[in-house]
C-alpha positions in Angstrom: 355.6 146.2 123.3 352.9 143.6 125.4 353.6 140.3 126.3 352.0 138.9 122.9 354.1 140.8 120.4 356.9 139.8 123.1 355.7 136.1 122.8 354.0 135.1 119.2 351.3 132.5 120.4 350.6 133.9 124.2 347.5 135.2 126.3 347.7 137.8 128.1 347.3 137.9 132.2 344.2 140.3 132.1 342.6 138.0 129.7 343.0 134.8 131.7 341.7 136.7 134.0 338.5 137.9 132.1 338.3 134.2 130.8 338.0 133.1 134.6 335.8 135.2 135.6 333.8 134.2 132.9 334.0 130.6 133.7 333.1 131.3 137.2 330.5 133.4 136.6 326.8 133.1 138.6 325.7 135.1 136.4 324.5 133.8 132.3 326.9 134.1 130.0 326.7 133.8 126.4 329.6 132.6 123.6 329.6 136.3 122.3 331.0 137.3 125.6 334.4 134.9 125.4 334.9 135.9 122.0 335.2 139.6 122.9 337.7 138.4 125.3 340.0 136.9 122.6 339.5 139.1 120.1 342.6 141.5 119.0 345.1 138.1 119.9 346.8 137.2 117.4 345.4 132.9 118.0 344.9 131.0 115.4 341.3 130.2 115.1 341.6 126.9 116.2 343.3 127.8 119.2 340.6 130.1 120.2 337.8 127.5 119.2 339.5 125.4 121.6 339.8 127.8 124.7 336.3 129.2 124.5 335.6 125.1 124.5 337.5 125.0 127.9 336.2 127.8 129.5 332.4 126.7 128.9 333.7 123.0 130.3 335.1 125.1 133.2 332.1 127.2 133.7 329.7 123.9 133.5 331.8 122.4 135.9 331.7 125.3 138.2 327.8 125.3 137.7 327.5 121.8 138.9 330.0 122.0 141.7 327.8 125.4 143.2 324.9 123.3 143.0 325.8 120.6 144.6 327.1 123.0 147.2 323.5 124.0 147.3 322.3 120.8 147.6 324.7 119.6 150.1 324.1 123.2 152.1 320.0 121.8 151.6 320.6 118.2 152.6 323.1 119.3 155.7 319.5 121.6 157.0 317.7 118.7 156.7 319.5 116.8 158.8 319.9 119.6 161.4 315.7 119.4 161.2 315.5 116.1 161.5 317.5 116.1 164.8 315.3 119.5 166.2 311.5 118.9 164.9 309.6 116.2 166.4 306.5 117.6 164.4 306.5 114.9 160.9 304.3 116.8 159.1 306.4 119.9 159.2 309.4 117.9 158.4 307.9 116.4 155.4 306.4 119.9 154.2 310.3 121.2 154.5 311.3 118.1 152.7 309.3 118.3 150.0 309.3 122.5 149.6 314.0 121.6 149.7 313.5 119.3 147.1 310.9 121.5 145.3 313.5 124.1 145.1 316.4 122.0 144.0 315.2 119.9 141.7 313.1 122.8 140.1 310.1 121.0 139.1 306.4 122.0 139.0 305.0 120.2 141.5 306.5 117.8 144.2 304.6 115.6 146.4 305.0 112.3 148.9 303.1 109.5 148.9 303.0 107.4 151.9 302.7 103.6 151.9 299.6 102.1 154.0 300.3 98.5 155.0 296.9 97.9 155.8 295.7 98.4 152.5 299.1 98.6 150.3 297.9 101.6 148.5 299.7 104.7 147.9 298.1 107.9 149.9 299.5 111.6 148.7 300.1 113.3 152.4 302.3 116.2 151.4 302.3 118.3 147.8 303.6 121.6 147.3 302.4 123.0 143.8 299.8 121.5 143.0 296.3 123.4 142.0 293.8 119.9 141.3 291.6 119.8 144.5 291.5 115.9 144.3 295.4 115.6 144.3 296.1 115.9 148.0 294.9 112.6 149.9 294.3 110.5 146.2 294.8 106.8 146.7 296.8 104.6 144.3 295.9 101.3 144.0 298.6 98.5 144.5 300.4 98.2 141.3 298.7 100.8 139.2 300.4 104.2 137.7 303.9 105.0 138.2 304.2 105.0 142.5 303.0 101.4 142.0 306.1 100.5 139.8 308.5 102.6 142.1 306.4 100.3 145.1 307.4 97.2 143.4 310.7 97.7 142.1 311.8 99.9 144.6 313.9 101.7 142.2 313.6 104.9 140.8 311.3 105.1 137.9 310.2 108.2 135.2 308.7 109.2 132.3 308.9 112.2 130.0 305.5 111.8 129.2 302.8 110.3 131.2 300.0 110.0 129.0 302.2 107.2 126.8 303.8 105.7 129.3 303.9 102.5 128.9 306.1 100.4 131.5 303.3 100.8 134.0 299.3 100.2 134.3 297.0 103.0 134.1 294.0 103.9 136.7 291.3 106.1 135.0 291.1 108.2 138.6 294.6 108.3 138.7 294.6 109.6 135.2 292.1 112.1 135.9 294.0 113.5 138.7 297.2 113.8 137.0 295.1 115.4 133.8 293.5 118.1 136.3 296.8 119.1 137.2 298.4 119.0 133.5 301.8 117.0 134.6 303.5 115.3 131.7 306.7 114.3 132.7 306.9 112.3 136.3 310.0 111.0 138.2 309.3 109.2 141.2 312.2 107.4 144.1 311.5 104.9 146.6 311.5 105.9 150.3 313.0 102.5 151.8 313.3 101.7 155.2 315.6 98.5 154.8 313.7 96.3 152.1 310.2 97.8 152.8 309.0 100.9 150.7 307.4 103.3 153.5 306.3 105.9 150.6 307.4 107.6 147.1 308.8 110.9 146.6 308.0 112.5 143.1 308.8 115.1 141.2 306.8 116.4 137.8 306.5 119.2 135.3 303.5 120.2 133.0 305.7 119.5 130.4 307.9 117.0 128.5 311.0 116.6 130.4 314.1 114.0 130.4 315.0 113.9 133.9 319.3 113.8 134.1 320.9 112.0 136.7 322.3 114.8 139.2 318.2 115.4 139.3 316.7 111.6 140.2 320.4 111.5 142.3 319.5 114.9 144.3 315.5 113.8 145.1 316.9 110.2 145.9 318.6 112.1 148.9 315.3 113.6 150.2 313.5 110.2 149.6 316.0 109.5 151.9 315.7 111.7 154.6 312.1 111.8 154.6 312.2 107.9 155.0 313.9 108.5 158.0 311.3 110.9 159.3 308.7 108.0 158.5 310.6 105.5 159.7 310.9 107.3 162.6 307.6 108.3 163.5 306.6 104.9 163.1 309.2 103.5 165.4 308.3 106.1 168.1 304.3 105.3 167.5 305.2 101.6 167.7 307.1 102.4 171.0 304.4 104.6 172.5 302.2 101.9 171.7 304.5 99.5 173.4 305.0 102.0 176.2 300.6 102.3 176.6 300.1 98.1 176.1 302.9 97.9 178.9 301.5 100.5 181.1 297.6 99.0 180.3 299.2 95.4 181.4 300.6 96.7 184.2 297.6 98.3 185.3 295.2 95.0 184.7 297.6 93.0 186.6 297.6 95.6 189.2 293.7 95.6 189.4 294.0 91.9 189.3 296.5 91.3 192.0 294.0 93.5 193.9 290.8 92.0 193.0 292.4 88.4 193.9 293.8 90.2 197.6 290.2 91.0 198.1 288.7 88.1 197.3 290.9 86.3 199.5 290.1 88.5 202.2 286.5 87.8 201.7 287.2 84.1 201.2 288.9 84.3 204.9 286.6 86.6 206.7 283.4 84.5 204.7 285.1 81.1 206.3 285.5 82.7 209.9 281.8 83.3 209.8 280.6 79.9 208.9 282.9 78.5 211.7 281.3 81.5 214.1 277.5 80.9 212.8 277.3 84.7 211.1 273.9 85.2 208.8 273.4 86.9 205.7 273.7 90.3 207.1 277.2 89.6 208.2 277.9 87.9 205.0 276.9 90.9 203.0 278.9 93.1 205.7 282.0 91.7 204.5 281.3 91.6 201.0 280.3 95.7 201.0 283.4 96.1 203.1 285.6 94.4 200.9 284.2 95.5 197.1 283.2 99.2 198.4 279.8 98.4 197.1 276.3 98.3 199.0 274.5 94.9 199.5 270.7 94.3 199.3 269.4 91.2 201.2 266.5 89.6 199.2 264.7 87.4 201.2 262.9 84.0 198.9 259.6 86.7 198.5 262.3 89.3 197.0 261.7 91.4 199.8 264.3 93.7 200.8 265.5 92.0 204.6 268.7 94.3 205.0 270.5 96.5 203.2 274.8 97.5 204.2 275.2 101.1 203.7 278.6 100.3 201.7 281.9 100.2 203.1 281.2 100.9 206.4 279.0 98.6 207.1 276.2 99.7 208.6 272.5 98.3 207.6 269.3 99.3 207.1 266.6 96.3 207.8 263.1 95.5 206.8 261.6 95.6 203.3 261.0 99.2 201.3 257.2 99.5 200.5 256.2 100.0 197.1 260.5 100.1 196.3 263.4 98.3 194.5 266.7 97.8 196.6 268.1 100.8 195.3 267.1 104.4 196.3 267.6 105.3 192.7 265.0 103.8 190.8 261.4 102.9 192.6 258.4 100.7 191.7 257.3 97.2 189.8 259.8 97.9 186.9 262.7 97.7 188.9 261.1 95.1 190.9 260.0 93.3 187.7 263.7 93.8 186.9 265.1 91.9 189.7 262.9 88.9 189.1 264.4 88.0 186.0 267.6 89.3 187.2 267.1 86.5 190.1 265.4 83.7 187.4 268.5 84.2 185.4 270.9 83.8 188.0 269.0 80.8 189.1 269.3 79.0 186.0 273.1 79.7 185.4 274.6 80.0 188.4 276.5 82.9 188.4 275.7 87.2 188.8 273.8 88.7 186.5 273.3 92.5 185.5 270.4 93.9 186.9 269.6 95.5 183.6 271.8 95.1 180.2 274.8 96.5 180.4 273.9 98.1 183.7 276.9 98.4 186.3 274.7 96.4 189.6 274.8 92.7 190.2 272.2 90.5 191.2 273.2 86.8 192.0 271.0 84.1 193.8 271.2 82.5 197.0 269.9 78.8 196.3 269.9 75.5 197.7 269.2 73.0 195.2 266.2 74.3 193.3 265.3 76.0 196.2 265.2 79.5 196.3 266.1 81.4 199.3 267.1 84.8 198.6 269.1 87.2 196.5 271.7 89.6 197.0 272.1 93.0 194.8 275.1 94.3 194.5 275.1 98.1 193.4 278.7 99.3 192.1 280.9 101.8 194.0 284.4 102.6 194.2 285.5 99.1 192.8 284.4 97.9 189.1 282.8 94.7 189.0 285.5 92.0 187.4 285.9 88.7 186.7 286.9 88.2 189.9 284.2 90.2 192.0 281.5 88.4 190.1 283.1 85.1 191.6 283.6 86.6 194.8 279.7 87.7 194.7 278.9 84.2 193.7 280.8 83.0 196.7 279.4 85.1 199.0 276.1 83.9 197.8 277.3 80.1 198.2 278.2 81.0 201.5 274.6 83.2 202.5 272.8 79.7 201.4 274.8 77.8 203.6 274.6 79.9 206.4 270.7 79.9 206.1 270.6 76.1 205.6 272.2 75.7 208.8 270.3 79.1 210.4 267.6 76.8 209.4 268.8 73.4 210.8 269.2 74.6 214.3 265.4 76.3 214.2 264.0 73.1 213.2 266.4 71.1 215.9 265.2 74.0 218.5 261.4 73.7 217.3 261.3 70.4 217.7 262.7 69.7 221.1 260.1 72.9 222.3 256.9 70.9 220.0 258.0 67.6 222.4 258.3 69.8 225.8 254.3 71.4 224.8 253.6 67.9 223.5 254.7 66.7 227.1 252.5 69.6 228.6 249.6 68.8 226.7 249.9 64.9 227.7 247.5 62.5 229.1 250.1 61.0 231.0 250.7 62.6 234.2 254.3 60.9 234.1 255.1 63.0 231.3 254.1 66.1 232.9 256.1 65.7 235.6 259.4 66.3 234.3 258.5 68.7 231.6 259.8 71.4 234.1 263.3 70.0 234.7 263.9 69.5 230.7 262.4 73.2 229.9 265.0 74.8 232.2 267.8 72.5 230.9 266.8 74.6 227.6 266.6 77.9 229.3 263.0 78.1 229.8 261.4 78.9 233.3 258.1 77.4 233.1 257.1 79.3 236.2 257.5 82.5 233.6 255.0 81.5 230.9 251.6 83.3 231.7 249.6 83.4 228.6 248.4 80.7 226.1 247.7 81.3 222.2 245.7 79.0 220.3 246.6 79.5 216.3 244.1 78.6 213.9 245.0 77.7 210.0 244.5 75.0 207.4 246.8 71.9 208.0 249.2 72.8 205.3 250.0 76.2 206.7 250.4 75.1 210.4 254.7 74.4 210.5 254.9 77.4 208.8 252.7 79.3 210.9 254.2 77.6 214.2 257.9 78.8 212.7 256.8 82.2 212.3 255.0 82.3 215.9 258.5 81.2 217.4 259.6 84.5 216.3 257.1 86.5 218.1 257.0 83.8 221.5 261.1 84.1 221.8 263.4 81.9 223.1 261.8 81.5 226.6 258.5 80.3 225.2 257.1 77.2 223.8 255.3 76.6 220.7 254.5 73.7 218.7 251.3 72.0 216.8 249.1 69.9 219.0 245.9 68.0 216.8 244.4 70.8 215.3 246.1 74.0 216.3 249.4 75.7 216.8 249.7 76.4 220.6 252.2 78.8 222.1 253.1 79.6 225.3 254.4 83.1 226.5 255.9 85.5 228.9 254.1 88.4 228.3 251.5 88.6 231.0 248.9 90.2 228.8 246.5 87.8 226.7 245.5 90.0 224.6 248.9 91.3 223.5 250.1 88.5 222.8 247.5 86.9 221.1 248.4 90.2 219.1 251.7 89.5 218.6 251.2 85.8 217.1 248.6 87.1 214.9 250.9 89.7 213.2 254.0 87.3 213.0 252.3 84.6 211.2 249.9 87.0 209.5 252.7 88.8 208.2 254.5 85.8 207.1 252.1 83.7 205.2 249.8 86.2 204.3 246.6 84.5 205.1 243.8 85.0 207.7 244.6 84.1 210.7 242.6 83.2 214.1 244.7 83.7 217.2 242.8 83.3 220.5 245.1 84.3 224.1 243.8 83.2 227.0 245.6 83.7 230.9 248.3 81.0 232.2 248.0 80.2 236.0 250.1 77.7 236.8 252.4 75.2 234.3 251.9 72.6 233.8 249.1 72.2 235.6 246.4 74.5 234.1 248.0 74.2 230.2 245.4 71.9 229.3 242.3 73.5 230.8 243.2 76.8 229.4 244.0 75.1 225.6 240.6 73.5 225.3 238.8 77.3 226.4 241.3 78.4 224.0 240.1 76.3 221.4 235.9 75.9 222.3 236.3 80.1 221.1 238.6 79.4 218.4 235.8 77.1 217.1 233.0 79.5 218.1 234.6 82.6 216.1 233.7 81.3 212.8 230.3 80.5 212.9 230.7 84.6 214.2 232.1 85.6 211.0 235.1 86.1 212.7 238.0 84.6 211.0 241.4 86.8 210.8 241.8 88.7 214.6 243.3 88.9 217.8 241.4 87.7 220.7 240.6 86.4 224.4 238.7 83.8 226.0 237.1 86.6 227.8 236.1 88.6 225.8 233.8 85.8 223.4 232.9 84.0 227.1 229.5 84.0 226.9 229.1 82.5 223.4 231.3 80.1 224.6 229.3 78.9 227.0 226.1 79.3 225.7 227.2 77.0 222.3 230.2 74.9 223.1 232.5 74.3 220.6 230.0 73.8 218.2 230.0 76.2 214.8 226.5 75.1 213.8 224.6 75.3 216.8 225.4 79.1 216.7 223.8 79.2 213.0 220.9 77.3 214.0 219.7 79.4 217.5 219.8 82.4 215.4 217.7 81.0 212.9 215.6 79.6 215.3 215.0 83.1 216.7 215.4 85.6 214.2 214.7 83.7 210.5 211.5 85.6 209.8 213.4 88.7 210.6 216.2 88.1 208.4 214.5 86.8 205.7 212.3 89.9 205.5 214.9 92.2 205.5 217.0 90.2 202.8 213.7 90.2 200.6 212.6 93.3 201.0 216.0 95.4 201.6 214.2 96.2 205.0 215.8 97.7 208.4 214.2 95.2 210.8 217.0 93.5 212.3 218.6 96.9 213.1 215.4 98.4 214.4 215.2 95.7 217.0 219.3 95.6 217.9 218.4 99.7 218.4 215.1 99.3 220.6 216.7 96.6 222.5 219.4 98.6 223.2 217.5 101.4 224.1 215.8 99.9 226.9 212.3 98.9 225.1 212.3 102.7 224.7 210.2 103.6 221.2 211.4 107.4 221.8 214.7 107.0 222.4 215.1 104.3 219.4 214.0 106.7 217.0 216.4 108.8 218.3 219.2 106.9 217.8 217.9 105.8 214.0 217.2 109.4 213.1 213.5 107.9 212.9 210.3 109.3 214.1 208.3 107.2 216.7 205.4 106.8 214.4 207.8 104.5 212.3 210.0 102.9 214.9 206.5 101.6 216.2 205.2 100.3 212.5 208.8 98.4 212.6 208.1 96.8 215.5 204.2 95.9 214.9 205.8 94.3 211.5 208.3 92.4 214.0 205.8 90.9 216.4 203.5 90.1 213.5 206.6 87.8 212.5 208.2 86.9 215.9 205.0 86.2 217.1 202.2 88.4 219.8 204.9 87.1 223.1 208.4 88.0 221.7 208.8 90.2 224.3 208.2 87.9 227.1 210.9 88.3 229.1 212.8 84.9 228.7 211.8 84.9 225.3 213.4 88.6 224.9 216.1 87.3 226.4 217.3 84.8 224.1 216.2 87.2 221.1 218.4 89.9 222.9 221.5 87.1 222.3 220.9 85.8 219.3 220.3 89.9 217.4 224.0 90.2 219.4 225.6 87.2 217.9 224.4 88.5 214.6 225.9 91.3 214.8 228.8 89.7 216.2 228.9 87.4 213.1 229.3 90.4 211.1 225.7 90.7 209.8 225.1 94.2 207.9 223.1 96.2 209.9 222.1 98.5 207.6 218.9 101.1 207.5 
């Protein structure tokens, strides 16, 4: 006998077993299989109607408890992610491919919230097929992730096409058509009050979406705001971290400029109270920006260039050449020019060239130009603060040349009033010119050659300047009436006649007469030997001779024979040789030059020829044409003679002598 004969009413143990397993079951089980288990009881059918309706309330509830287990097991993995990746798009792809699982949808995406633009952007989707679903935009407001946005409450439909509760976009429309979703359930991801991004879920077909499901993907809208939260937090604090680092840098850079600057500022005072000149001023300025310094002079002629932070210079202008060894010729020289104008007009550096890393800034005093400096970038980048320091240095170079210029004129004048003394009527004055020279370092017993300088009257205190350079500082120069006179050491006339002609020749640019003549005794013979100085310096023109380096000696005899008058020379040769030259200028002839040639042959008709590559025959027709205009005695010998001069001062004069 069993327990249920035993017991009217009772179940057995192996059945409440079977039911249990049942219940508990992973596997589907269907109605037909619990009735099987009761059948052959003796139950009332009520009784078994009510026992199969517990055991399918105990299996649902077994259902929902394993999958929240699984969820739970999902979510707990998560987390552990979240704590190992630092890689946000892998962690949202996991996200989204858990929740994808779980939730059992179709397709599953996130959409990420840009503040910029407060649209929606899709950044991670796992099942879809449309090519324009990844990366779509939603519009603020628009579609169902613009009521999640707002709300910021979960929000679904069953069907998308009739949804109602939100405002359709025709692109967003087409997307979700492509991909044939119907039914849509979409969660905030919040960070705080602030939706970061949605998550959503959808199927391809109508579907009421139970709360276990929006609870579950509510979880990973969770978690995945977390990993966008985060990533933002850490970009906002790398940002931080590079602004901080950036600030710290620019402060360092400008503590640095400003140290250099006042190092310049220091060293730049020390040389105005020590009397430095612009190569020591750019010197310092090289030194202390790692840059190399071209000195412009007011031409814009390269004067002296540092070879960077050491120092070191390299003088005198660079024919045919810019300031820098990089670029040659009139466009970079035309460059510099409106670099300079430019820098004139404002006041402060320039570029040489737009957006160009060298500097050019003006060296001015008033509206007076006086040089430029180019500064060509090194080591150090040109700031705010090196372009003031430039513009200081530049301050500085005009000073510095203002009072360069000061002291010439001071020391020019005081050597103008010793020669002005020298040259004076008044013996008294004479007489003490030696004592005040050697009070000035001079030794008049030194000075042994005398240079007469002519020019036009506006060029003369320029010229006399530029002289001063080539004379030194034990000699003399000044204007006196018409001239500039200077008085040297070098015991050679002639070079140093040379030597003022190149100074001031190189300076001005303009012919220039210099005439040296021998010193004998100062002060003594100074006036003697400055009115032979100036009878040949007057001579010389009437010679053609009007830019060159001469001596009294060497133009003695047309000194003496004309004086000091220039048209007295004109009129002898005319007076002599007019027929000749007129014939030859009419007629393209060769007389002139036959006659220098038999004169200075020695009367010789054969040797003449020789030395004009002529034969006799014509050499003698050339000079019966000559005596038919000089006249049947031209070769008289006193008459000869003064032909003989004037056919030299022609050719003196710089009369073409051509065949």
């Amino acid at each position: 006998m069993n327990a249920a004969s035993e017991h009217p009413g009772a179940v057995p143990v192996d059945t409440v077993i079977g039911l249990l397993d049942v219940a508990g079951a992973e596997r589907d089980v269907d109605d037909a299989e619990i009735t099987e288990l009761l059948a052959g009881l003796a139950l009332p059918s009520d009784a078994v109607a009510r026992i199969g309706d517990g055991v399918r309330r105990l299996r649902a509830r077994s259902q929902r408890w394993r999958r929240r287990g699984t969820e739970l097991t999902a979510l707990s993995s998560s987390v552990r992610e979240l704590a190992q990746l630092r890689d946000v798009d892998v962690l949202l792809e996991r996200l989204v491919e858990r929740a994808h699982d779980l939730v059992g949808t179709d397709i599953t995406y996130l959409s990420e919230f840009d503040v910029r633009t407060r649209e929606l952007r899709v950044r991670t989707t796992l099942g879809t097929v449309a090519p324009t679903f990844p990366g779509l935009r939603v519009p603020p407001g628009m579609g169902l992730a613009g009521r999640v946005a707002e709300t910021r409450l979960p929000s679904w439909t069953s069907s998308y096409f009739t949804m109602d509760q939100a405002p359709h976009d025709p692109q967003i429309d087409a997307t979700v058509a492509a991909e044939g979703v119907s039914s849509l359930l979409g969660v905030p991801l919040l960070a705080g009050d602030e939706v970061i991004g949605v998550l959503f879920a959808g199927n391809r077909i109508e579907h009421t979406f139970s709360p276990e499901e929006i609870s579950l993907l509510s979880a990973f809208a969770d978690h995945a705001a977390v990993v966008l939260q985060t990533a933002r937090l850490l970009a906002r604090t790398r940002d931080a971290a590079e602004e901080t680092r950036q600030a710290y840098d620019q402060l360092a850079r400008h503590v640095e400029a400003m140290e250099r600057a006042s190092g310049v500022h220091s060293e730049l005072t020390a040389l105005v109270l020590r009397g430095g000149d612009a190569t020591a001023v750019a010197d310092a300025l090289g030194k202390a920006l790692r840059c190399r310094v071209t000195i412009l002079d007011a031409d814009l002629v390269v004067s002296a260039t540092t070879a960077g932070t050491d120092g070191a210079r390299d003088t005198g202008p660079t024919p045919g050449a810019g300031p820098s060894g990089a670029e040659t010729g009139a466009s970079r020289d035309e460059a510099v020019r409106r670099a300079v104008d430019e820098s004139r007009r404002s006041g402060r550096c320039v570029p040489l060239r737009e957006a160009g890393r060298d500097l050019v800034v003006a060296v001015v005093a008033g509206r007076t130009l006086l040089g430029a400096l180019v500064l060509e970038q090194g080591t150090v980048e040109f700031g705010p603060v090196e372009r003031r320091t430039a513009e200081r240095a530049a301050q500085i170079t005009a000073l510095l040349s203002l009072k360069q210029d000061a002291l010439a004129e001071a020391e020019q004048t005081v050597r103008r009033d010793l020669l002005a003394d020298l040259l004076a009527d008044d013996p008294e004055r004479r007489a003490g010119v030696t004592q005040r020279a050697q009070a000035r370092g001079i030794h008049t017993e030194g000075l042994t050659s005398l240079v007469v300088v002519s020019l036009p009257a506006e060029l003369r205190h320029s010229a006399a300047r530029a002289a001063g350079q080539a004379v030194g500082p034990r000699g003399l120069i000044g204007e006196h009436a018409d001239w500039v006179v200077a008085l040297t050491t070098e015991p050679d006339p002639a070079t140093a006649a040379g030597l003022v002609h190149s100074a001031v020749r190189r300076a001005l640019g303009h012919p220039v007469l210099a005439v040296g003549t021998f010193l004998r005794e100062v002060p003594d013979d100074v006036r003697g030997q400055v009115e032979a100085a100036t009878a040949c310096a007057r001579v010389l023109p009437a010679l053609g001779i009007t830019d060159t380096a001469a001596t009294t000696d060497e133009y003695l005899p047309y000194t003496a024979l004309f004086g000091p008058g220039e048209a007295r020379v004109e009129a002898f040769v005319r007076e002599l040789l007019g027929p000749v030259l007129d014939w030859d200028a009419e007629r393209g002839g060769s007389l002139l030059v036959t006659l220098a040639a038999y004169l200075d042959n020695r009367l010789s008709p054969v040797a003449t020829g020789r030395a004009l590559h002529l034969h006799k025959n014509t050499v003698l027709q050339r000079l019966d044409r000559i005596g038919e205009l000089l006249g049947d005695r031209w070769q008289d010998a006193e008459r000869l003679f003064r032909i003989g001069v004037a056919v030299r001062v022609a050719r003196v004069g710089a009369v073409r002598l051509s065949r």
